[in-house]
C-alpha positions as CSV (number, residue, x, y, z in Angstrom):
1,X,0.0,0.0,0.0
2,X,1.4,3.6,-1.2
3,X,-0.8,5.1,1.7
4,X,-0.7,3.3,4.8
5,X,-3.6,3.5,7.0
6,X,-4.2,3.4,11.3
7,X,-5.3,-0.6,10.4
8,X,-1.8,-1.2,9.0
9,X,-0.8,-1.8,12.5
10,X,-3.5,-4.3,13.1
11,X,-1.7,-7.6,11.8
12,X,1.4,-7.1,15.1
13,X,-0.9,-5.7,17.6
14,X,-3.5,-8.6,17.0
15,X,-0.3,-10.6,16.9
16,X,0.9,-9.1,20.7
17,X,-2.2,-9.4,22.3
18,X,-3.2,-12.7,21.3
19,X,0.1,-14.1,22.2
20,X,-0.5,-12.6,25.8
21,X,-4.0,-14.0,26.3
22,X,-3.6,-17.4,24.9
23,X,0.3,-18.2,25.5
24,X,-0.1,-19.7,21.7
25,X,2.3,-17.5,19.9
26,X,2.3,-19.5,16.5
27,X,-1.8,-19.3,16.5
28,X,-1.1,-15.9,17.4
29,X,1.3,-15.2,14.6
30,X,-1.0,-16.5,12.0
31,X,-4.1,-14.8,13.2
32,X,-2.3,-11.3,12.3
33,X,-1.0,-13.2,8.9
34,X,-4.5,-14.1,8.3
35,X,-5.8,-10.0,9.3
36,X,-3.5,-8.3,7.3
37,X,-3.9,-10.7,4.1
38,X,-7.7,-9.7,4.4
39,X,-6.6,-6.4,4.6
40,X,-4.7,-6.8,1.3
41,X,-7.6,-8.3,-0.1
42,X,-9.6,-6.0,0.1
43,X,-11.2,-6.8,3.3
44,X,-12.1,-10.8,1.9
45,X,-11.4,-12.5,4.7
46,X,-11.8,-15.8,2.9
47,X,-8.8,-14.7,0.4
48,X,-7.2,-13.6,3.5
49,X,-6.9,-17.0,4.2
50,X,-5.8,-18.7,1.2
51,X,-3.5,-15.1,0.6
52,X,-1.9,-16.0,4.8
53,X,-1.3,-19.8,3.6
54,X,0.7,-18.1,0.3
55,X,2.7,-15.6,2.7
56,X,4.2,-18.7,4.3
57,X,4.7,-20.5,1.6
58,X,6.4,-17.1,0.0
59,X,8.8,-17.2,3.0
60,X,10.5,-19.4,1.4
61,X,11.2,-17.6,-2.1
62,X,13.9,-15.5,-0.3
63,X,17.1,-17.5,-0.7
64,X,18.5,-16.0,2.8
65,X,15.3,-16.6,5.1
66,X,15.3,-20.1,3.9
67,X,18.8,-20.7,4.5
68,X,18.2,-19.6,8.3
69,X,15.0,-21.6,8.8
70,X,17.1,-24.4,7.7
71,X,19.7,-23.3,9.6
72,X,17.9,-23.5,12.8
73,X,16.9,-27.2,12.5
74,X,20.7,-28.4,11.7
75,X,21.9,-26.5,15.2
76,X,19.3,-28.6,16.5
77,X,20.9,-31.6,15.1
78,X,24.2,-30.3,15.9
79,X,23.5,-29.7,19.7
80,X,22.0,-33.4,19.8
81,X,24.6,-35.1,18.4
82,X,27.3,-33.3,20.7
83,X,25.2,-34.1,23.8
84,X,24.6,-37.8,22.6
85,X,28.0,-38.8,21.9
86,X,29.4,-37.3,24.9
87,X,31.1,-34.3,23.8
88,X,29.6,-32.2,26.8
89,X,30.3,-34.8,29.8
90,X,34.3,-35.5,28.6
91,X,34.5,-31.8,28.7
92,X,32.6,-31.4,32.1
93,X,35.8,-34.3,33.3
94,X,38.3,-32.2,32.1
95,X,38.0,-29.1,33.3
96,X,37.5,-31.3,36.7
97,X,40.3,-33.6,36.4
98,X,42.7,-30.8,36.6
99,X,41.1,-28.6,39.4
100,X,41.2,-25.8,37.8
101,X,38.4,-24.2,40.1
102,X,39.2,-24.4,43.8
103,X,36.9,-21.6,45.6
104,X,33.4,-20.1,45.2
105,X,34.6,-17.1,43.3
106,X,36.8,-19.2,40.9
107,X,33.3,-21.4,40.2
108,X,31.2,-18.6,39.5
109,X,33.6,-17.0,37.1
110,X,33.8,-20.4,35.0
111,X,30.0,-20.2,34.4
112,X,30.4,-16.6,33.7
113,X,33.1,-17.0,31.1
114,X,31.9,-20.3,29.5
115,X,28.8,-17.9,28.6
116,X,31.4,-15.8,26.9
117,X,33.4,-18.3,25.2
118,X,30.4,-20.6,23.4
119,X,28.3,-18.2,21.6
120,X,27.5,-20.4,18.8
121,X,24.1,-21.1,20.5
122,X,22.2,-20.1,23.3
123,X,20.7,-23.4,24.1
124,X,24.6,-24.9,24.1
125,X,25.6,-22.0,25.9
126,X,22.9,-22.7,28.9
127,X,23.7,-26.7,28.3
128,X,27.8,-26.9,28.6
129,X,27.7,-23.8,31.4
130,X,25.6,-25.4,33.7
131,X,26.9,-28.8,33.3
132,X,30.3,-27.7,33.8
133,X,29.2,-25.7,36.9
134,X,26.6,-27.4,38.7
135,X,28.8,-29.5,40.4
136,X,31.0,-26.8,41.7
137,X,28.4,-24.7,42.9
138,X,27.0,-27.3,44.8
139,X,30.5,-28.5,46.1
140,X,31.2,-24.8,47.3
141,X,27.7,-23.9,48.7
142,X,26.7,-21.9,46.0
143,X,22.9,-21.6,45.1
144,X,22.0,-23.1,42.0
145,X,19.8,-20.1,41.2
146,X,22.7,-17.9,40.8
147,X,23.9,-20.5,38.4
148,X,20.9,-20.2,36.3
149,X,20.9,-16.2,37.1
150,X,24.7,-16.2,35.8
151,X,24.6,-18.1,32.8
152,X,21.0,-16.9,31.7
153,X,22.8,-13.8,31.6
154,X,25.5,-14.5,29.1
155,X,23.6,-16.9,26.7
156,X,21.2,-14.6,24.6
157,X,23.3,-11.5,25.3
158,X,26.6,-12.6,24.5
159,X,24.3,-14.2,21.4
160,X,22.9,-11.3,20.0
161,X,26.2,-9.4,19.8
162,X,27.9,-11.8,17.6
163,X,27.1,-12.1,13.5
164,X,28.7,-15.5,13.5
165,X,25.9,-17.4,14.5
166,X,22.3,-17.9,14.6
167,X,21.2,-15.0,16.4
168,X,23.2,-12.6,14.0
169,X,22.0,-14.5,11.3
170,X,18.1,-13.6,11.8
171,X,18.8,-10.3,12.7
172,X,21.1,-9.9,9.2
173,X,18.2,-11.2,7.4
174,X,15.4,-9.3,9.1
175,X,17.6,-6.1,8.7
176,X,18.2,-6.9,4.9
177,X,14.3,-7.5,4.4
178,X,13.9,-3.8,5.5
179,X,16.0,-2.7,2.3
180,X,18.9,-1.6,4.4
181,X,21.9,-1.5,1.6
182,X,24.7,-3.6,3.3
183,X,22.5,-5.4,6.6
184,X,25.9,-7.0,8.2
185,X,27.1,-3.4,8.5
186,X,24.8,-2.3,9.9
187,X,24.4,-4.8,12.5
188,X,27.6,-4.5,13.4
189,X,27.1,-0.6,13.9
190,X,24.6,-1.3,15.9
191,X,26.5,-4.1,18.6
192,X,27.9,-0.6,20.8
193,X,24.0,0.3,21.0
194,X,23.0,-2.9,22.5
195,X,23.0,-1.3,26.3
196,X,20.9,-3.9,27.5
197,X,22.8,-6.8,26.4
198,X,26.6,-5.1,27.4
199,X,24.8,-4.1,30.9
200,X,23.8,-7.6,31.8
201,X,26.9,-9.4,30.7
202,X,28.7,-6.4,33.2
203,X,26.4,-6.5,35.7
204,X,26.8,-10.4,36.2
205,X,30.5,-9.9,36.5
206,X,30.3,-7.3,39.2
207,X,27.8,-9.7,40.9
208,X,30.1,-12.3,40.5
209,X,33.0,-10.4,41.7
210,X,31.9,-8.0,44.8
211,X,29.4,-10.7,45.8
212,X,25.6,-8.7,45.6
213,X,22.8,-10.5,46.5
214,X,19.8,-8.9,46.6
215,X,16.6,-9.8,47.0
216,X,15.3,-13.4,46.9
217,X,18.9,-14.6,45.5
218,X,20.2,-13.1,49.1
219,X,17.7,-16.0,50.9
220,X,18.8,-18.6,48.3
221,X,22.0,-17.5,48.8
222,X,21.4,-18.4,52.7
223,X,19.6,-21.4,52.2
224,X,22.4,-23.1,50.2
225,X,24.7,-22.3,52.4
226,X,22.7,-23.6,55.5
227,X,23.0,-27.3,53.3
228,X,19.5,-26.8,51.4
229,X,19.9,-27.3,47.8
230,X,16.5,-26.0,47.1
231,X,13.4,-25.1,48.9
232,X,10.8,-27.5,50.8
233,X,8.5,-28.1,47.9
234,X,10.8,-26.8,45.0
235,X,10.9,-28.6,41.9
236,X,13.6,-28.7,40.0
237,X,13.1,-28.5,36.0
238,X,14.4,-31.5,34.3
239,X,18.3,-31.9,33.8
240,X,18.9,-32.7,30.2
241,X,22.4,-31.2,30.7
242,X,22.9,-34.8,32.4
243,X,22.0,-36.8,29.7
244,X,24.8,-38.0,28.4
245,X,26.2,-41.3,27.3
246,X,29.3,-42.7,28.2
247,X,31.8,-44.4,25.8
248,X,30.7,-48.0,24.8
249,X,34.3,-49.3,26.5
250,X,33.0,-47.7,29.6
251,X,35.4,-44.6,29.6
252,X,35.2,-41.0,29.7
253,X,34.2,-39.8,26.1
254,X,37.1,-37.2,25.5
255,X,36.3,-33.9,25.4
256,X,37.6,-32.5,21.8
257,X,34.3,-34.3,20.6
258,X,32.1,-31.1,21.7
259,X,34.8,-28.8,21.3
260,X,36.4,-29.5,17.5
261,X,33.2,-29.2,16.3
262,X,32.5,-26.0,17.6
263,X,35.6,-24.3,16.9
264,X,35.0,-25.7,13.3
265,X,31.9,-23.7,13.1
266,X,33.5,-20.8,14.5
267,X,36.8,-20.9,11.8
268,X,34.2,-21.7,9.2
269,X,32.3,-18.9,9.4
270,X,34.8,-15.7,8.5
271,X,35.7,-17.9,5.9
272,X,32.5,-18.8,4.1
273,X,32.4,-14.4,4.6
274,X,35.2,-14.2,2.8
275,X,33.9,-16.3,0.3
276,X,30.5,-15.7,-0.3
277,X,31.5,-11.7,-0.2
278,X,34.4,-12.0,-2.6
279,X,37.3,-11.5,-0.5
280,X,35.3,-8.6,1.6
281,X,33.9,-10.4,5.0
282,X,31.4,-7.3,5.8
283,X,30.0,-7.8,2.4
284,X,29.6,-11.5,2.9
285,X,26.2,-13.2,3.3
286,X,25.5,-14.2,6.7
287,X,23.0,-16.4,6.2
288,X,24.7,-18.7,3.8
289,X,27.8,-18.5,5.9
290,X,26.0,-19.9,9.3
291,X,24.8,-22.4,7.2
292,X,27.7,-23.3,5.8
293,X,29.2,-23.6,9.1
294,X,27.1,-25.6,11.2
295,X,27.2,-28.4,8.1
296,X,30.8,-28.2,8.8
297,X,30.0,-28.5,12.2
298,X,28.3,-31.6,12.0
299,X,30.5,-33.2,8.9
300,X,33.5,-33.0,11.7
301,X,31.7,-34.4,14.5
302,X,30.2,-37.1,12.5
303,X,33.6,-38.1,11.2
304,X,35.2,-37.9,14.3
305,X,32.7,-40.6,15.6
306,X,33.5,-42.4,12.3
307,X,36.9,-42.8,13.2
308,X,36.4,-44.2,16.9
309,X,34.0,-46.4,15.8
310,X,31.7,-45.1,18.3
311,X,28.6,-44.8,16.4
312,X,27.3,-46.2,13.4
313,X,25.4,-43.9,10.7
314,X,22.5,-45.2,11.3
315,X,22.8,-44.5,15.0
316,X,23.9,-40.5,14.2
317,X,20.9,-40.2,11.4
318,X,18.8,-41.2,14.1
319,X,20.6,-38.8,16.6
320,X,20.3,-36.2,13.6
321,X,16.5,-36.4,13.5
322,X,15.8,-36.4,16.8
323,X,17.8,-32.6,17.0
324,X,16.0,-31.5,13.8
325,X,12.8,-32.1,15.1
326,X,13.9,-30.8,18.8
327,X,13.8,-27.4,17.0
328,X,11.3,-27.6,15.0
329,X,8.9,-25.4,16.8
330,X,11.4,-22.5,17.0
331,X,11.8,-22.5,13.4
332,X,8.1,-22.9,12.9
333,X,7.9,-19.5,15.1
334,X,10.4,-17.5,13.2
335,X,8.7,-19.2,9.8
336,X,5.3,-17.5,10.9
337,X,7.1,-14.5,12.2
338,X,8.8,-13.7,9.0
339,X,5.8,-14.1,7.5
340,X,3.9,-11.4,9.7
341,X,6.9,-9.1,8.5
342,X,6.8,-9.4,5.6
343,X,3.1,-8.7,5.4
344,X,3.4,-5.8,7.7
345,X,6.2,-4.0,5.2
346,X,3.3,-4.1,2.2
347,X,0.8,-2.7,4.6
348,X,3.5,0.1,5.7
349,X,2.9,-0.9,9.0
350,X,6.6,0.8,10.2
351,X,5.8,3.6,7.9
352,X,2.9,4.6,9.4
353,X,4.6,4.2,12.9
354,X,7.3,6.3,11.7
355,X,5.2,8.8,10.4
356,X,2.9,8.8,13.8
357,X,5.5,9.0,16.6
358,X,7.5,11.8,14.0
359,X,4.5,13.6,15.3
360,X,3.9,12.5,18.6
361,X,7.3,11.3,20.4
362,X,10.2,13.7,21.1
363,X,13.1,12.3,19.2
364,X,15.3,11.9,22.0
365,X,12.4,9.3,23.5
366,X,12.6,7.5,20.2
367,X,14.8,5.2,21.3
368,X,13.8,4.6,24.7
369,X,10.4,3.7,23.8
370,X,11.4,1.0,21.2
371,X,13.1,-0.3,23.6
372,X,10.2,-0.5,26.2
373,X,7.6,-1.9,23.4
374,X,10.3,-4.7,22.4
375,X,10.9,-5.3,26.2
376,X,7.1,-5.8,26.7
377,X,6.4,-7.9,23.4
378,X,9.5,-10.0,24.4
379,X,8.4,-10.9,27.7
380,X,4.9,-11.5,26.9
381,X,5.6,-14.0,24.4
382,X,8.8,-15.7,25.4
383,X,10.2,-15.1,22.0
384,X,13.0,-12.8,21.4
385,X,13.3,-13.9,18.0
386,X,9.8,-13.8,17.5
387,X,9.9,-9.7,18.5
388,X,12.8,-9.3,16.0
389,X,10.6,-10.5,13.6
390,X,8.0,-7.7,14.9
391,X,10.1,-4.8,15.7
392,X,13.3,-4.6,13.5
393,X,10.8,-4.4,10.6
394,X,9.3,-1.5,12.3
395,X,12.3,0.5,13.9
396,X,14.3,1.0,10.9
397,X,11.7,2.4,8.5
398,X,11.0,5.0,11.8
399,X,14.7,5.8,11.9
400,X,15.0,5.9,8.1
401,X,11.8,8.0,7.7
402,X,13.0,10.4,10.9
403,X,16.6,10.4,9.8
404,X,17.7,8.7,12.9
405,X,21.0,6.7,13.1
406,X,19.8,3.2,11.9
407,X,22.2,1.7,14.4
408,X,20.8,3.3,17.9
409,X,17.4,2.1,17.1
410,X,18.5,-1.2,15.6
411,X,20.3,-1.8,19.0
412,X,17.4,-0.5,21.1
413,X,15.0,-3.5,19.4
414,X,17.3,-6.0,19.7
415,X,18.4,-4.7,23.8
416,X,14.6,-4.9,24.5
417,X,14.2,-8.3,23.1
418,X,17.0,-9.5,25.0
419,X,15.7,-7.9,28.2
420,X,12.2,-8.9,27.8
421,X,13.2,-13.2,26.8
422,X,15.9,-12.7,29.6
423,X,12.6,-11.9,32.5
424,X,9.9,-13.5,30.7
425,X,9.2,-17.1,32.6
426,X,7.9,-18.3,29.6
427,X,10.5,-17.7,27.5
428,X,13.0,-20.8,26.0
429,X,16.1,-19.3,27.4
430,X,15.1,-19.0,30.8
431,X,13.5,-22.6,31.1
432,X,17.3,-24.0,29.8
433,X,18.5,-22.3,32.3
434,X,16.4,-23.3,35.2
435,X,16.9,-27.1,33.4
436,X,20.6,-26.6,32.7
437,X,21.0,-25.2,36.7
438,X,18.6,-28.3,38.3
439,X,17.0,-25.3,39.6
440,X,13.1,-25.1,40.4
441,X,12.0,-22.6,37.5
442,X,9.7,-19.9,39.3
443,X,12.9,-19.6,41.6
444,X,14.9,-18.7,39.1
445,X,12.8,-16.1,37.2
446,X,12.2,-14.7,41.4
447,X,15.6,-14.2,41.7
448,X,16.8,-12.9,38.3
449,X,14.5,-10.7,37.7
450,X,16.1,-7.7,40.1
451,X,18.9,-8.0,38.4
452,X,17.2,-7.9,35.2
453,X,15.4,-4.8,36.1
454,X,18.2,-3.0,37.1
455,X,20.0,-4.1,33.8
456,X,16.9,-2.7,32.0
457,X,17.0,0.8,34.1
458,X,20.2,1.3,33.0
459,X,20.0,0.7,29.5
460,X,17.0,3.1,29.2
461,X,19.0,5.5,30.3
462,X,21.7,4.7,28.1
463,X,18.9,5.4,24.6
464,X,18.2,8.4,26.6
465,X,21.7,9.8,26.6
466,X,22.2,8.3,23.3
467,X,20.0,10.3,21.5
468,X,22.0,13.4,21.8
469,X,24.9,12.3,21.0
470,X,24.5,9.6,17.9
């Protein structure tokens, strides 16, 4: 549409507030597909059915939004077959087997900095840090919520920051389907403006570091340290970090099975930039390249089990599957979200916005306020992908339409997506974590959250003062 209209905002908003009300966010998703296809009709709703079923299937026309849906089902693979063949248990034994934490402060820093160090994926992330660190927490009498609090916060916001894997792949693509000239630049730009993101991964340092509890994590904090792992009537999520399988000769599977892997799909990927960008990495295509790399990823791991002799193909096919399909409804999520997109940028749905809060918001609360509507969407759906999806779409046309710096508002939807998935109980990341941590999960979103907040007050501020200066 050449004019866009007050309805062009219909399709998210019906989106949002479904998602809040029914907790179904793919339903949700394709009940603003189906409203703004009949909007497009011509108010049909009937061809706005059969027009919703065609924006799906027109997801996949765009080379690079198929390449990350695809993407997301091989990590799944890749994360099972790691965890299967005991990649993440021989490297749990050898951090232990050479005691290279002795105290509490030494423990909490090695969940901090295994956050840090294995970006490739948020859900390994949460999976090798608490596995690593459970024990040692427990050994020195530290609560297993401030494990979950600690590597909650450097999964997804370590994540976001980096364009070398999944994360900065679906932001790439959802910053290139806004007709933003070279998207990898621009995310990239926009890393220094993610406030939320840099605050939490600080904040959980200092924590770490000058000992703050606050709040409920002070009485967990007490509790553990009176010899209660948990609370009377706490239940702890299931520990899928613990199920691993040992070698078939009964010995410790070695740990370079989890870690050649990964550092294959992190040498693969400024590579396959270099390639697919003809010798210019920033003009490389991130989606083909985090595709390219995870296939890497799981080539390597596969043949290193080929040349033990530990599994057999059918066995790690099997395995394969079972990881594909683990993921599945993630990628069916950010199907339906791209979708929604895509339908919102023929309705001038972030037009419109721009246009309306041009005339409405103080530019210096531009930023600020994206922030706070990605925070909300975030944390009512438990999908910090699925608010990309909704929000980048809408905050560059504002700051293209306004002349705003791409990068500051760019970096305010993707901080309030992280803050809102980071406090949201229902979101993926924190359940990991409270499974990861063997951590009742209601204890875990009671004691992060303060922490949370205060990371969020902080970065608020930080658009604020932004907007004067970018």
């Amino acid at each position: 549409m050449t004019d866009p209209s007050w309805y062009s905002v219909l399709p998210p908003v019906l989106a949002i507030v479904l998602a809040i009300w029914t907790k179904q966010v793919i339903l949700s998703l394709f009940a603003g597909i189906w409203i703004g296809s009949t909007l497009l009709a011509g108010f049909n709703p009937v061809s706005g059915v059969a027009d919703g079923i065609d924006a799906l299937i027109n997801v996949f026309s765009d080379a690079g939004d198929t390449r990350v849906l695809v993407f997301t089902l091989l990590i799944g693979s890749l994360i099972a077959t790691i965890e299967h063949t005991g990649g993440v248990r021989g490297f749990v034994h050898f951090l232990e087997s050479r005691q290279w934490v002795h105290n509490r402060l030494r423990a909490q820093f090695l969940a901090w900095s295994t956050g840090l160090i294995i970006f490739i994926e948020s859900n390994i992330t949460l999976l090798v840090a608490g596995s690593v660190s459970r024990p040692l927490f427990d050994r020195y009498k530290l609560s297993r919520e401030k494990l979950a609090y600690i590597i909650d916060a450097t999964s997804a916001p370590v994540c976001a920051m980096i364009p070398l894997n999944a994360w900065g792949a679906v932001i790439i693509g959802l910053v290139a389907s806004t007709g933003v000239e070279n998207p990898l630049e621009a995310f990239i730009a926009s890393i220094p403006y993610n406030f939320y993101a840099i605050t939490a991964i600080i904040l959980s340092a200092v924590v770490i570091w000058k000992n703050i509890d606050i709040g409920p994590m002070k009485k967990a904090e007490e509790r553990t340290q009176g010899g209660d792992i948990r609370w009377p009537g706490a239940t702890p999520m299931v520990d899928i970090s613990e199920e691993q399988i040992e070698d078939k000769r009964g010995k410790v599977p070695s740990a370079a099975l989890m870690l050649i892997p990964i550092v294959a799909m992190v040498m693969m990927m400024p590579m396959a930039l270099y390639i697919t960008g003809n010798g210019n990495l920033i003009e490389g295509s991130g989606s083909t390249s985090v595709l390219w790399s995870v296939i890497v990823a799981i080539l390597v791991a596969w043949l290193m089990n080929f040349v033990h002799g530990e599994h057999s193909v059918d066995e790690l096919m099997r395995l394969f599957m079972k990881g594909a399909g683990g993921l599945l409804p993630i990628a069916t999520i950010l199907l339906f979200a791209l979708a929604l997109g895509d339908i919102a940028k023929l309705l001038g749905t972030g037009v419109y916005v721009a246009t309306l809060v041009g005339n409405t918001i103080p530019e210096p609360l531009l930023a600020p306020l994206v922030f706070i509507v990605s925070a909300f969407i975030a944390f009512s759906v438990g999908s910090s992908w699925g608010t990309f999806a909704i929000m980048i779409p809408i905050a560059i046309p504002i700051a293209t339409t306004l002349s705003l710096p791409i990068p500051l508002l760019l970096g305010a939807a993707i901080s309030g997506a992280i803050f809102g998935d980071h406090a949201s109980p229902i979101s993926d990341t924190t359940v990991v974590a409270s499974m990861a941590s063997a951590t009742d999960h209601i204890d875990h979103v009671k004691t992060q959250l303060p922490y949370a907040l205060v990371a969020a007050a902080i970065a608020a501020t930080g658009f604020f003062l932004a907007s004067f200066v970018a």
